[in-house]
C-alpha positions as CSV (number, residue, x, y, z in Angstrom):
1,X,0.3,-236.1,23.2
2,X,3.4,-238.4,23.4
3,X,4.1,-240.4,26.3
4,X,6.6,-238.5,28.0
5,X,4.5,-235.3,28.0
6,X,1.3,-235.3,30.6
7,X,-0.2,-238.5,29.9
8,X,2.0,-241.0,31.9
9,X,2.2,-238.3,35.0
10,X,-0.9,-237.8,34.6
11,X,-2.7,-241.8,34.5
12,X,0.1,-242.3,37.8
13,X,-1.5,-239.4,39.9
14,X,-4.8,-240.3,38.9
15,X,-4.2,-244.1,40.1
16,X,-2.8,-243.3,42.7
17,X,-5.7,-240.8,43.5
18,X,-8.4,-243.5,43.0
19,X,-5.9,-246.2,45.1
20,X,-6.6,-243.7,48.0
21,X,-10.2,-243.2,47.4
22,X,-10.8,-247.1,47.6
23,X,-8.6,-247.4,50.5
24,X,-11.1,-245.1,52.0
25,X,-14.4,-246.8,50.0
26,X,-13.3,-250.0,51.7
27,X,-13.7,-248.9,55.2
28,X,-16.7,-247.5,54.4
29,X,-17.7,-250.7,53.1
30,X,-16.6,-252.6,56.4
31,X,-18.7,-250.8,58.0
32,X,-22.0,-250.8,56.4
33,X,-21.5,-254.7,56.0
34,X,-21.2,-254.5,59.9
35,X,-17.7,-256.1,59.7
36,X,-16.8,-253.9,62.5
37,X,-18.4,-252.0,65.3
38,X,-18.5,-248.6,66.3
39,X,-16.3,-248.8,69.5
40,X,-13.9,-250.7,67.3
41,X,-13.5,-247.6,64.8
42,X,-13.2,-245.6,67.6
43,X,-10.4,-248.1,69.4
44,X,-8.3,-248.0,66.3
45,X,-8.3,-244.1,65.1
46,X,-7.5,-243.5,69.2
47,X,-4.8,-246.3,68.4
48,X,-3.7,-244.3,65.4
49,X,-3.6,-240.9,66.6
50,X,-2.0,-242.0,70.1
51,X,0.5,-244.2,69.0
52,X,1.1,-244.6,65.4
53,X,1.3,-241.0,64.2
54,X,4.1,-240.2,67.2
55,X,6.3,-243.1,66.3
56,X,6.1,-242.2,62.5
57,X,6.8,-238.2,63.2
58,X,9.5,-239.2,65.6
59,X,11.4,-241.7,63.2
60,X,11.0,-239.9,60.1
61,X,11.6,-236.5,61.6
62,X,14.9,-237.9,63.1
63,X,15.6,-239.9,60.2
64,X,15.3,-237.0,57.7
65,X,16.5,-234.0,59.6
66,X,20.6,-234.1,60.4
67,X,22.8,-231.1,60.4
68,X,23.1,-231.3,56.3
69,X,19.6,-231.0,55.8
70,X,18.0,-229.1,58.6
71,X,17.5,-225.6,56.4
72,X,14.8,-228.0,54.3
73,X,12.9,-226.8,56.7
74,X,12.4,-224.3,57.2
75,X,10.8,-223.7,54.2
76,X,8.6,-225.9,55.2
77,X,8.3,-223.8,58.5
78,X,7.8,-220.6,56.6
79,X,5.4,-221.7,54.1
80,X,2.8,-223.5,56.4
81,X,2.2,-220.7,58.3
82,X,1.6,-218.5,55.1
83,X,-0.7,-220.7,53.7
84,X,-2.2,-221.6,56.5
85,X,-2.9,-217.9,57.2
86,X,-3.8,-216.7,54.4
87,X,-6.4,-219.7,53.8
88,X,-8.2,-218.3,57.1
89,X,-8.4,-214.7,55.8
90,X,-9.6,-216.1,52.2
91,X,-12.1,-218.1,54.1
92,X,-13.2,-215.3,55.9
93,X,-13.5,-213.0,53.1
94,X,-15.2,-215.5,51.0
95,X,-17.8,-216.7,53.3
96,X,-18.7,-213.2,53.9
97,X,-19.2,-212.0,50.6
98,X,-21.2,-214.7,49.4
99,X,-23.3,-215.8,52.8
100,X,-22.0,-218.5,53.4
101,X,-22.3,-220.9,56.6
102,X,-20.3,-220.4,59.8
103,X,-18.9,-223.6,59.6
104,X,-17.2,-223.2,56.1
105,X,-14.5,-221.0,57.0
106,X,-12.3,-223.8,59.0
107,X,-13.4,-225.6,55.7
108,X,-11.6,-223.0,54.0
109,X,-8.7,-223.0,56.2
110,X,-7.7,-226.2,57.0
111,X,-7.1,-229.3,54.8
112,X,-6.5,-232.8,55.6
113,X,-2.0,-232.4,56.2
114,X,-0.9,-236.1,57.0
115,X,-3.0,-239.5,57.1
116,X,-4.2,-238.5,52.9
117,X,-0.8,-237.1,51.3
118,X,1.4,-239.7,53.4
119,X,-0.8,-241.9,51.7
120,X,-1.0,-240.8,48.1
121,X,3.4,-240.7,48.4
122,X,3.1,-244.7,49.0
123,X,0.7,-244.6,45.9
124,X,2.9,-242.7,43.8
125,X,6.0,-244.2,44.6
126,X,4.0,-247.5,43.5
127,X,3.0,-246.8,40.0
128,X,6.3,-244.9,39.4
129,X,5.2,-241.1,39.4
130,X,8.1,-239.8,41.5
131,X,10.5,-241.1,39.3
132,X,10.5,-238.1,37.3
133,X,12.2,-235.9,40.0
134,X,14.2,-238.5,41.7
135,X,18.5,-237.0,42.3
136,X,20.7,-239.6,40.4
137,X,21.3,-241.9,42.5
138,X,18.6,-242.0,44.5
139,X,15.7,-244.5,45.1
140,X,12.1,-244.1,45.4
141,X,11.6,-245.4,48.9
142,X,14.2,-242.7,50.5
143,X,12.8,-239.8,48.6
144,X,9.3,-241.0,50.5
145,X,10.8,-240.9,53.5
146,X,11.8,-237.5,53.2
147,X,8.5,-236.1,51.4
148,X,6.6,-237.5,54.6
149,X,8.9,-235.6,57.1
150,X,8.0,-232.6,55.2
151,X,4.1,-233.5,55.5
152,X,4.6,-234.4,59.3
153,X,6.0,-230.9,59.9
154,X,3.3,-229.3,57.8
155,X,0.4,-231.2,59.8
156,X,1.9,-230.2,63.2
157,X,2.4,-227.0,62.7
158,X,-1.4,-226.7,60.6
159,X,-3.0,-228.6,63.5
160,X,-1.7,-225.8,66.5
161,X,-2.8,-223.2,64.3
162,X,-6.4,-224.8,64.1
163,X,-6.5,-225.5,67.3
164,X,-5.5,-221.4,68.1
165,X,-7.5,-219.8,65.6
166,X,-10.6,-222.6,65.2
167,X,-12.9,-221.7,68.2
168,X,-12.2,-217.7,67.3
169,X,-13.9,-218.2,63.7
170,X,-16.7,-219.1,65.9
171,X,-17.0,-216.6,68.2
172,X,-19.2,-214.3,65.9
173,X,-22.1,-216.6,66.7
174,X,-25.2,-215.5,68.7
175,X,-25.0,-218.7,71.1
176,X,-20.9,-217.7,71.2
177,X,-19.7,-218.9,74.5
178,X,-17.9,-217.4,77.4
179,X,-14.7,-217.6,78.0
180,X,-14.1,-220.2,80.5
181,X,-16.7,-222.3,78.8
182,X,-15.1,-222.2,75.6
183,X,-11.6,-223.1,76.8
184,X,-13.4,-226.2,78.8
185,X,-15.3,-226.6,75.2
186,X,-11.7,-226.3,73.0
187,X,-10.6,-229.3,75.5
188,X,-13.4,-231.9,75.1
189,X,-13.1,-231.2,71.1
190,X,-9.6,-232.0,70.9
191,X,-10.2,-235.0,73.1
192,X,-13.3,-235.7,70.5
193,X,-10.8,-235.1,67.6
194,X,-9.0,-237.9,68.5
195,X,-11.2,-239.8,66.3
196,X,-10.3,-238.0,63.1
197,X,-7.6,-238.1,61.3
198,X,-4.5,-236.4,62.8
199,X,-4.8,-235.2,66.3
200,X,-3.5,-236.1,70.1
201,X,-0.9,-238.6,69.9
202,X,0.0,-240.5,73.7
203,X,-1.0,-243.5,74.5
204,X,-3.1,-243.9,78.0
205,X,-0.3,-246.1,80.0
206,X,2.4,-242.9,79.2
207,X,0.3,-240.3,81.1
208,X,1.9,-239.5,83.7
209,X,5.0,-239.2,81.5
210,X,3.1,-236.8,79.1
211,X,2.1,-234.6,82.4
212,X,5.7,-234.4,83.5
213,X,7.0,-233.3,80.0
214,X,4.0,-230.8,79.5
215,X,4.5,-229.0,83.1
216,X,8.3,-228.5,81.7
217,X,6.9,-226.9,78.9
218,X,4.5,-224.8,80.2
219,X,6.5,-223.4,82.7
220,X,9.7,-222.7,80.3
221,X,6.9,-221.3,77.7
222,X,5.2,-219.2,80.7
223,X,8.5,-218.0,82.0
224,X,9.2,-216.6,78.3
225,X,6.1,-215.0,78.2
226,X,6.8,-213.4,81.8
227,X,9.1,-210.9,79.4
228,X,6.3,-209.8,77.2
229,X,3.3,-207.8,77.7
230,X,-0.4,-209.4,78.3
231,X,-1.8,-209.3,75.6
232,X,1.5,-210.3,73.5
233,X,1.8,-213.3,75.9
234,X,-1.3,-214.8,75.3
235,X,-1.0,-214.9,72.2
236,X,2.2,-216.8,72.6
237,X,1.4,-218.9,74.8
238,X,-2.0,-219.9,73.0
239,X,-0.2,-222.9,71.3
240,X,0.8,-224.3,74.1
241,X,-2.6,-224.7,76.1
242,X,-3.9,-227.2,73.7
243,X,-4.1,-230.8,74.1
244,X,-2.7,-231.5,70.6
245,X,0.5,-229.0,70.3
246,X,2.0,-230.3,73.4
247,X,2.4,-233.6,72.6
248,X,3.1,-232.5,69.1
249,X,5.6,-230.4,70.3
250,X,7.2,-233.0,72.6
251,X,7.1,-235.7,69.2
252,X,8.9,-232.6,67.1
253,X,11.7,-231.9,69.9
254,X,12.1,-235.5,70.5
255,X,13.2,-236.0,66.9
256,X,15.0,-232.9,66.3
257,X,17.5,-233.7,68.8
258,X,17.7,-237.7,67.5
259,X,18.0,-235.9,64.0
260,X,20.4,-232.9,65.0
261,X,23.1,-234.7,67.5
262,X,25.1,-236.3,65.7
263,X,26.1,-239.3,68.2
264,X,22.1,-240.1,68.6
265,X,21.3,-239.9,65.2
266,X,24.5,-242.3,64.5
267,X,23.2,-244.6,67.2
268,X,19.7,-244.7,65.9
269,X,19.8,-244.1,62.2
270,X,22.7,-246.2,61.0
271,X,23.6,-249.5,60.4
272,X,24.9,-251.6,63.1
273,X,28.4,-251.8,61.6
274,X,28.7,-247.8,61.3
275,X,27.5,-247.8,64.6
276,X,24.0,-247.4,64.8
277,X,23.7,-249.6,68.2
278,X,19.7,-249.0,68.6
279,X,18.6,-249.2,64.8
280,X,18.0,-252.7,64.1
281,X,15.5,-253.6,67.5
282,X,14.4,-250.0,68.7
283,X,14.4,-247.8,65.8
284,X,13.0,-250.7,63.6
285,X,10.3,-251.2,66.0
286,X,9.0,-247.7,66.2
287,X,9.3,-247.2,62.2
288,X,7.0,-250.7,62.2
289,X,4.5,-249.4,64.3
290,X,4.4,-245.7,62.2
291,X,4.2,-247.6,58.8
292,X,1.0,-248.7,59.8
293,X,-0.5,-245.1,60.7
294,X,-1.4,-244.0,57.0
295,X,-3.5,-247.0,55.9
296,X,-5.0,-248.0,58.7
297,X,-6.0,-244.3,59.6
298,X,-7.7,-243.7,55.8
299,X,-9.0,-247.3,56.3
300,X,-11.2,-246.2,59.7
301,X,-12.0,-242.8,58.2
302,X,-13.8,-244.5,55.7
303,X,-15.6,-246.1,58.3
304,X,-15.9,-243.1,60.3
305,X,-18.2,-241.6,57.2
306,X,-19.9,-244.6,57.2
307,X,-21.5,-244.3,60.9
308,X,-21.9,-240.6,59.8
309,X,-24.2,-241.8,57.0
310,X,-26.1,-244.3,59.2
311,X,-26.7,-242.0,61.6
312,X,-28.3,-239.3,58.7
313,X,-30.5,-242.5,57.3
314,X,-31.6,-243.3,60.8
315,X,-32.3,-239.7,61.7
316,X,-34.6,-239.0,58.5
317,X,-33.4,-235.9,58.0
318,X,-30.0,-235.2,56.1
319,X,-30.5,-231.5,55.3
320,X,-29.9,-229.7,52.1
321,X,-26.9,-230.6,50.3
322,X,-25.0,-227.4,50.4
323,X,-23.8,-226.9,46.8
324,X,-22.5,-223.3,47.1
325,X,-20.1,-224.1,50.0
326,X,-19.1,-227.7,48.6
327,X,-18.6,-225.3,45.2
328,X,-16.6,-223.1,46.7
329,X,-14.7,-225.4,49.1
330,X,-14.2,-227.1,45.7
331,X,-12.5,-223.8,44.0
332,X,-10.1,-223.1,46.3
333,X,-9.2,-226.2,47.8
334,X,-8.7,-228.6,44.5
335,X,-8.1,-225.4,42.2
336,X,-7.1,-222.2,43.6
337,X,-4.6,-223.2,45.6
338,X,-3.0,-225.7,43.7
339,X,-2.5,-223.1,41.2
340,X,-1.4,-220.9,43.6
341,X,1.4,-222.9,45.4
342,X,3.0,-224.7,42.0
343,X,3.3,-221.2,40.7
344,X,4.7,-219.4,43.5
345,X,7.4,-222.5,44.6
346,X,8.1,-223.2,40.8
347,X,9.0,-219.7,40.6
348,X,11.0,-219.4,43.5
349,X,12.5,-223.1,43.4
350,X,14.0,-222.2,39.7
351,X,14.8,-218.0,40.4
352,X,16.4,-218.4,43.8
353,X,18.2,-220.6,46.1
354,X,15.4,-219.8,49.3
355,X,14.3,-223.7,48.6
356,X,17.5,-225.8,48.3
357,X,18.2,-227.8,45.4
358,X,15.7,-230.9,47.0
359,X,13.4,-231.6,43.9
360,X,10.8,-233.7,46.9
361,X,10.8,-230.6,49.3
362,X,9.5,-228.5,46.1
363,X,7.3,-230.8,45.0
364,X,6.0,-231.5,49.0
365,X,5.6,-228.2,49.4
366,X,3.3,-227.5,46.1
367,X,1.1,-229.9,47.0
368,X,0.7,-228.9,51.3
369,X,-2.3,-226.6,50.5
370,X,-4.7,-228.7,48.5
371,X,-6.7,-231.5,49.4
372,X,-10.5,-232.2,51.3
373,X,-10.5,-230.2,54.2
374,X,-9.3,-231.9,57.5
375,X,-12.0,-233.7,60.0
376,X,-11.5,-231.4,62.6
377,X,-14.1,-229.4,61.1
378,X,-16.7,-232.3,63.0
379,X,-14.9,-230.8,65.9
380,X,-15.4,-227.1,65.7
381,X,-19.2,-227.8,65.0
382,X,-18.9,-229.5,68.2
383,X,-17.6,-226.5,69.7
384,X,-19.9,-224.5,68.6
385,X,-23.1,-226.1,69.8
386,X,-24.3,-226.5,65.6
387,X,-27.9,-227.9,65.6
388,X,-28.2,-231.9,64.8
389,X,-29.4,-230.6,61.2
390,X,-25.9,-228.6,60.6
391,X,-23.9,-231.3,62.0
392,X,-25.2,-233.6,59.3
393,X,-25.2,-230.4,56.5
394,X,-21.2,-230.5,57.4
395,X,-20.7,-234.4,57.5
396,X,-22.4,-234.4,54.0
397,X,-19.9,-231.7,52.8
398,X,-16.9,-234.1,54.3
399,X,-18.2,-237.1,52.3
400,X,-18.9,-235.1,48.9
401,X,-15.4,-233.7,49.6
402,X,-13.9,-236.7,49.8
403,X,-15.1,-238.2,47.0
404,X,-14.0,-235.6,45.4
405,X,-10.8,-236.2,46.6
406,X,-9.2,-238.2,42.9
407,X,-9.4,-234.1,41.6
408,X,-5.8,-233.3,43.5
409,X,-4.5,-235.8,40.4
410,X,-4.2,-233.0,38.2
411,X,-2.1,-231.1,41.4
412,X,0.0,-234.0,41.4
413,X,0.7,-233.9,38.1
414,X,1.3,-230.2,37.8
415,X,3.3,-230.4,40.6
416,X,5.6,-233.4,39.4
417,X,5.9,-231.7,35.9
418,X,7.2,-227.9,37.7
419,X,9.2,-230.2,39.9
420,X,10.9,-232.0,36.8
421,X,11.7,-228.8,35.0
422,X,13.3,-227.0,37.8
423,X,15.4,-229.9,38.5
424,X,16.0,-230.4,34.5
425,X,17.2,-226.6,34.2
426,X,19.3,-226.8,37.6
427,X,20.8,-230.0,36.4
């Protein structure tokens, strides 16, 4: 095949795949070497989740979104919730027809929506892949910029719903838990989930300030719900009890308004002569500390899976590799839904005008339903009280699923190559 068919799209994705899968090999690495202690891991993913994941959704969100771009998304909106959704029916379908474990439905439904695709952008945009649906005009860097406001808004949104919907898939279990148990129980495995990839984001020293801005929200959100019957008002204020979605929210209003008033996002976003007063020491500092989220946070997941496998060495007994989920997980993660979502937004990118004319919002939004499933997975085990056995069954799935993980290359490149022709034919 000549060069400028598959090949060259193709080799980029895949490097940039492997690039990823190293970055993750060399934490795992660290620790097994013992460069680098438990508590340590534990300090920095806290580190990363508190601090570095709120300063990068704040600056890119307000960065990216401004009155001439805010109905990108809303696409974005839209289609995580559908996938999302339908992903925890499939999952619920699937693992009852063929038997398969409690646990794998999360697995099904939730995939890893921020520290791994902001990551494999920076890969791309290294080897040259997004070149190929780059606006005249435009550079590589800025077209990143905007592709990772699209993920940020993905993961937030994917994370409330898991933290909704996760402890219900559980519920069906003989050991299920009561009510009040399993709220206190949702709590201490969002606090635990701190530890994986993409979950609570304050740092310690600001809460008082995160307690002041939650009791706002809670009682605006319960007033709303005052207006709606019971059962309608649970449901809607669901989001909103968990640990995660308020500060997530708080990040997502905090750089709406940056992005949507025009003074502030003059005053933050531009450059000192146009009048951008707080970009060059505040902004700049914020966007330094969010740049270092993606690596760092693959980096100690790496060594996160690298304590898991200690612990199943030490232990003695690893349980039996699951292949059927792992095979499954495998279909619909890294196959079916790929398929799915480059069809679906190739079709309605090039036959409608519903998705703009942004070739990085198409191509974002093909990829925002495949990958390994997300960590929080650990969490729901947690929650419901799996034996020591399970808990190292499901660990085992993460790590085969993540070295799986160099599959979404041929994703990447379907999605780059739909991309390019809708933008070819739009010209």
């Amino acid at each position: 095949m000549r060069n400028g068919g598959l090949v060259t799209p193709f080799l980029g994705a895949l490097q940039a795949c492997v690039s990823v899968l190293l970055t993750m090999c060399y934490g795992f690495a660290a620790r097994r070497f013992q460069l680098i202690h438990e508590t340590t891991i534990n300090d920095m993913l806290g580190l990363g989740v508190k601090l570095l994941l709120p300063a990068l959704l704040i600056v890119h969100l307000g960065e990216q979104l401004h009155l001439g771009t805010a109905m990108n998304y809303i696409p974005v909106i839209v289609w995580s919730v559908l996938y999302t959704s339908a992903s925890i029916a499939l999952g619920h379908l699937l693992s009852h027809l063929l038997g398969l474990p409690q646990w794998v439905t999360p697995a099904f439904s939730f995939n890893n929506t921020t520290s791994l695709p902001l990551l494999l952008l920076h890969s791309l945009g290294s080897v040259g892949s997004l070149k190929l649906i780059l606006r005249d005009g435009e550079t590589t860097s800025s077209a990143i910029d905007r592709a990772q406001s699209y993920f940020l808004v993905c993961g937030v949104i994917s994370k409330t719903i898991a933290y909704i919907v996760g402890p219900k898939m559980l519920q069906d279990r003989e050991d299920s838990l009561s009510t009040s148990e399993e709220r206190h129980r949702t709590a201490s495995m969002a606090e635990d989930e701190q530890l994986t990839e993409e979950t609570s984001l304050l740092p310690e020293r600001a809460q008082q300030a995160r307690t002041s801005a939650r009791n706002l929200i809670r009682q605006s959100t319960h007033w709303l719900g005052s207006l709606f019957p019971r059962r309608v008002k649970q449901e809607l204020l669901a989001p909103f009890e968990s640990p995660f979605a308020d500060v997530a929210i708080i990040c997502a209003i905090l750089g709406t308004v940056l992005g949507l008033v025009p003074s502030l996002h003059r005053a933050f976003f531009f450059d000192e002569e146009d009048g951008g007063i707080f970009n060059a020491w505040l902004t700049a500092s914020v966007s330094n500390l969010g740049a270092l989220f993606t690596t760092l946070q693959i980096f100690m997941v790496g060594c996160k899976l690298g304590i898991t496998f200690e612990r199943m060495v030490a232990d003695g007994h690893s349980g039996r590799i699951p292949v059927k989920a792992i095979t499954t997980i495998f279909v619909v993660r890294l196959v079916l839904w790929p398929a799915l979502s480059i069809s679906l937004i190739y079709g309605l990118a090039k036959r409608t005008r519903l998705l703009g004319d942004d070739p990085m919002l198409w191509f974002s939004m093909m990829l925002m339903p495949a990958g390994p499933p997300a960590l929080v997975i650990s969490g729901l085990a947690e929650l419901a009280q799996a034996s020591e056995e399970e808990k190292m069954v499901i660990a085992q799935t993460l790590t085969i699923m993540y070295s799986l993980s160099p599959f979404v290359c041929f994703s990447i490149t379907g999605a780059l190559k739909a991309s390019e022709a809708v933008l070819k034919e739009k010209g």
